[in-house]
BAMAR-133212 format. One record per atom (N, C-alpha, C): residue in three letters; x, y, z. Coordinates in steps of 0.1 Angstrom, whole numbers, plus 2048, in hexadecimal, padded with zeros to 3 digits. Layout:
REM residues N
alaXYZ
...
REM end
This chain:
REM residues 159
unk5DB63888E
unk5E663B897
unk5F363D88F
unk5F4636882
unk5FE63487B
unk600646873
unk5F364B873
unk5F865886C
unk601665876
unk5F665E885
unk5FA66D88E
unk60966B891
unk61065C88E
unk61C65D897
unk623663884
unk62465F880
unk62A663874
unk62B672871
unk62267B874
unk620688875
unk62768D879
unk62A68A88B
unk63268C892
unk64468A894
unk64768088A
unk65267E889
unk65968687A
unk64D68B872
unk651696868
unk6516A0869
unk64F6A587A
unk64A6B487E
unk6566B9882
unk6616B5883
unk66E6BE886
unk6796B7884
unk6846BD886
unk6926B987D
unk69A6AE887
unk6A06A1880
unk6A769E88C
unk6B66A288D
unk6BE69A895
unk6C86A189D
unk6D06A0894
unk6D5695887
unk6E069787D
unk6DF6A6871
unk6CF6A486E
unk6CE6AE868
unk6D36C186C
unk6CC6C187B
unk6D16CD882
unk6E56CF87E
unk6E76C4884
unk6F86C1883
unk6FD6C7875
unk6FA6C286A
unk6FA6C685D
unk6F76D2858
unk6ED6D885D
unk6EA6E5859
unk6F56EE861
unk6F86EC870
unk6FE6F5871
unk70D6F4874
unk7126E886B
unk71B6E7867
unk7206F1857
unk7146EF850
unk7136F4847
unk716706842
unk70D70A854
unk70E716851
unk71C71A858
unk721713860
unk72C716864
unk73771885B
unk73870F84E
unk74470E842
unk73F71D840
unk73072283B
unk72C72D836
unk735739839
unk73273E849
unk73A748852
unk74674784D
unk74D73C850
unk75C73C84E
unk760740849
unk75A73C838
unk76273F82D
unk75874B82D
unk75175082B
unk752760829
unk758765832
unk75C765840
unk76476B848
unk77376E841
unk77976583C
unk784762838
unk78376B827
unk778769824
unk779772816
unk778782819
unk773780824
unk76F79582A
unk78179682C
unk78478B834
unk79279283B
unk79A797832
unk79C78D821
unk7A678A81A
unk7A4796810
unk79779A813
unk7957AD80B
unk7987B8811
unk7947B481D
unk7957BF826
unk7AB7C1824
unk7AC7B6824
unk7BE7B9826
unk7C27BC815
unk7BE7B780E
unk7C07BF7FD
unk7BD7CD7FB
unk7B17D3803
unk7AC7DE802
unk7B57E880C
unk7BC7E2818
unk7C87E881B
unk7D47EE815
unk7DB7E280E
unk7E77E0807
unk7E47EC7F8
unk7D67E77F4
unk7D57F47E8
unk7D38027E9
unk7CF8037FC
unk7D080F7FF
unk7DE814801
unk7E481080A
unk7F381180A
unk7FB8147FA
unk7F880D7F1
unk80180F7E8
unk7FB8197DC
unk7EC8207DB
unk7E782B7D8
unk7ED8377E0
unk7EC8327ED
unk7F383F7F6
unk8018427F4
unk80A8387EC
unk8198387EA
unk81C83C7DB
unk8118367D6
unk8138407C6
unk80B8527C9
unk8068557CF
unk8058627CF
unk80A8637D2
unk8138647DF
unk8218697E7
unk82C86E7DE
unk8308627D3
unk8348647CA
unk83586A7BF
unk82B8687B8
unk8218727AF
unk8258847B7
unk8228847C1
unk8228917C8
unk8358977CA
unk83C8907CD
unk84888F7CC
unk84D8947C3
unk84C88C7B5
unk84E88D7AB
unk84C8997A2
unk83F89D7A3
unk8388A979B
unk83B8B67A4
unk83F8B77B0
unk8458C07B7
unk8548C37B5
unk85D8B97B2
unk8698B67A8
unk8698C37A2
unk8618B9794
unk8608C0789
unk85D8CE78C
unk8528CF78F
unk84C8E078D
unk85F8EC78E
unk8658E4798
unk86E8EC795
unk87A8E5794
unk87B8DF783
unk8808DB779
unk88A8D277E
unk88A8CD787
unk8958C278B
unk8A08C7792
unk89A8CF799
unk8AA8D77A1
unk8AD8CD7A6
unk8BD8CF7AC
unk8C48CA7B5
unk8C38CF7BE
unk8BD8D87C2
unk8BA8DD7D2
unk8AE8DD7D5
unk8A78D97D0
unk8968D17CF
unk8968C97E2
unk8918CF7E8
unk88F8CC7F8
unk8808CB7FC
unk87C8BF7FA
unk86C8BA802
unk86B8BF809
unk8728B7813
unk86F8BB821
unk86B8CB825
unk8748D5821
unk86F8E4821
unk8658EA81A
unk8668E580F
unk8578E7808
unk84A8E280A
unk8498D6813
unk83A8D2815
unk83A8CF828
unk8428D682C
unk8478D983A
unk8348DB83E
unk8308D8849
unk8258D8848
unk81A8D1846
unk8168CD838
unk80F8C982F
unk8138BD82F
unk8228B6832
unk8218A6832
unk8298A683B
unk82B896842
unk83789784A
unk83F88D843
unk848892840
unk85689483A
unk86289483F
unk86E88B842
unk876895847
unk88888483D
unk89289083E
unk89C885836
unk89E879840
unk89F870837
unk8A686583B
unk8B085F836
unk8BA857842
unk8C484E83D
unk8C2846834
unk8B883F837
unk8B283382E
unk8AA833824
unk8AB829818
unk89E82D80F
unk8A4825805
unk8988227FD
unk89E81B7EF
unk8AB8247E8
unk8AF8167E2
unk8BF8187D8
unk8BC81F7CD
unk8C48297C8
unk8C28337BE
unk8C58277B4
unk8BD82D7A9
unk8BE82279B
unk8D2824797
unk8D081F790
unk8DE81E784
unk8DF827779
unk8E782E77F
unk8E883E775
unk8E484777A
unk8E0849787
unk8D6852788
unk8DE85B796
unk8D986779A
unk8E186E7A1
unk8DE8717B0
unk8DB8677BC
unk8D38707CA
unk8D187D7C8
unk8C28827C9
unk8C388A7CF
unk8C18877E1
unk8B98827EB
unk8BB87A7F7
unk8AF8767F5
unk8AF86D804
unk8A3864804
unk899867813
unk891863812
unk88686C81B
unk87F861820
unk87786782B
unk86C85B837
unk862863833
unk85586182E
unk849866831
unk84085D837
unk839867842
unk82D85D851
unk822865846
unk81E857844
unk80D85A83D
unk80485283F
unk7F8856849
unk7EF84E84D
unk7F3841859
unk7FD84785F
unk7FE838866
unk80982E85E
unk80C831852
unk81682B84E
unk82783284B
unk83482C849
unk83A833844
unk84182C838
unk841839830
unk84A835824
unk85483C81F
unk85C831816
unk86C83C81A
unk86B83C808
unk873849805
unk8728507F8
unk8848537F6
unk8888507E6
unk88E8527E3
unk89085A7D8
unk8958667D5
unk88F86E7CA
unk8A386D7C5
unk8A186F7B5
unk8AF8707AE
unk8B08757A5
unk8B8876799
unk8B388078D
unk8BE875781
unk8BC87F777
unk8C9877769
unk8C8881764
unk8CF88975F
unk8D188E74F
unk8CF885742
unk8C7885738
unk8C387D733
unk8CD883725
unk8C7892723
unk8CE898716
unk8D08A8719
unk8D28AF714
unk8D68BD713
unk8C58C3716
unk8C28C8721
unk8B78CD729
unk8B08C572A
unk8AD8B972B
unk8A98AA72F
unk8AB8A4737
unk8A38A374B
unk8A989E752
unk89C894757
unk8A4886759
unk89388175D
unk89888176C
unk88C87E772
unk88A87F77F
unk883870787
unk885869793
unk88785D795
unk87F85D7A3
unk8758597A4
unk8728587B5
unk86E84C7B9
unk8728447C2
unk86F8377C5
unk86F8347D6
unk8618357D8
unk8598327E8
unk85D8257E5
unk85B81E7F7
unk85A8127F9
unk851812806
unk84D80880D
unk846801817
unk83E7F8818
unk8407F5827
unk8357E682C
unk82C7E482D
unk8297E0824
unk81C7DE820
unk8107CF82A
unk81B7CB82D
unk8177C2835
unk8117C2849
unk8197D184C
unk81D7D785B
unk81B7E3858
unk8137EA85B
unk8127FF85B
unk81B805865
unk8217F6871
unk8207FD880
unk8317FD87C
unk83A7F686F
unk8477FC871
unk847800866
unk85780A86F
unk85D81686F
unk86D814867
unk870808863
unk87E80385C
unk87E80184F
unk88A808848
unk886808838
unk8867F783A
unk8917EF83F
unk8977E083A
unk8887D9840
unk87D7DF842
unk86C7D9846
unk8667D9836
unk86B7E282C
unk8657E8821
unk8637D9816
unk8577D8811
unk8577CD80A
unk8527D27FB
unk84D7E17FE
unk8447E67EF
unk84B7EF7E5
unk8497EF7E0
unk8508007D8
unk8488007CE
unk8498107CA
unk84381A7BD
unk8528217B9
unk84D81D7AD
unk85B8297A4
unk85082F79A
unk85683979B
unk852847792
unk85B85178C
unk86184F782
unk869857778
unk85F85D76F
unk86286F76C
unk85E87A763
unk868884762
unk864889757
unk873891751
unk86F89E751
unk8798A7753
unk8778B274D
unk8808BB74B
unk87C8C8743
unk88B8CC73D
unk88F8D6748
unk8A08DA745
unk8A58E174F
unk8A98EB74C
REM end
């Protein structure tokens, strides 16, 4: 009799053990839950600020192509093709450097405000200055003073 009860009391789990296991797997979920979230929101932020250096990038190289004019107008040149349009607001031109103005671009759900400027550097030498910002934290505002990110991008060219 001594083996059948013994059998029986090794044939399934008792109630602390259950407790343990699915405490166990509980920490499991959690913390991978919390590690999906904490990528999922990295993989945001590096989308946003890939999306802000091309904006720039694109800014920039459209500049130049026609050599750093001072009548250099986004907004009418990519009328269409981006939405664009001037704004009051926008990062502070560097030190030395000349406004050309500053601009809102809606991309993807987000906005970011652009400030493009120029320098004479030397005799047909002008570099050129673009510096986006945004929130990187909120897509849903619309206020430069929300802006927490920025990209600068200076390239030269001759005039």
């Amino acid at each position: 009799m001594n083996i059948a009860s013994k059998s029986k009391k090794s044939a399934g789990l008792t109630f602390a053990e259950c407790m343990i296991a699915i405490v166990v797997l509980a920490i499991v979920v959690i913390g991978t839950s919390a590690y999906r979230y904490a990528a999922a929101t990295c993989a945001r932020k590096s989308e946003l600020h890939m999306t802000g250096a091309q904006a720039g990038l694109l800014l920039c190289e459209s500049w130049c192509a026609v050599e750093g004019s001072g009548s250099f107008d986004p907004v009418a040149d990519f009328s269409g093709a981006l939405a664009i349009q001037t704004s009051g607001a926008g990062p502070a031109t560097p030190s030395g450097f000349t406004a050309l103005a500053s601009y809102r671009l809606d991309i993807d759900d987000t906005v970011y405000f652009a400030t493009l400027s120029w320098k004479d550097i030397a005799t047909g030498l002008r570099a050129l200055h673009v510096e986006l910002a945004w929130d990187q934290n909120n897509s849903d505002s619309e206020e430069y003073e929300d802006a927490n990110k920025t990209f600068n991008l200076t390239t030269y060219t001759r005039i």
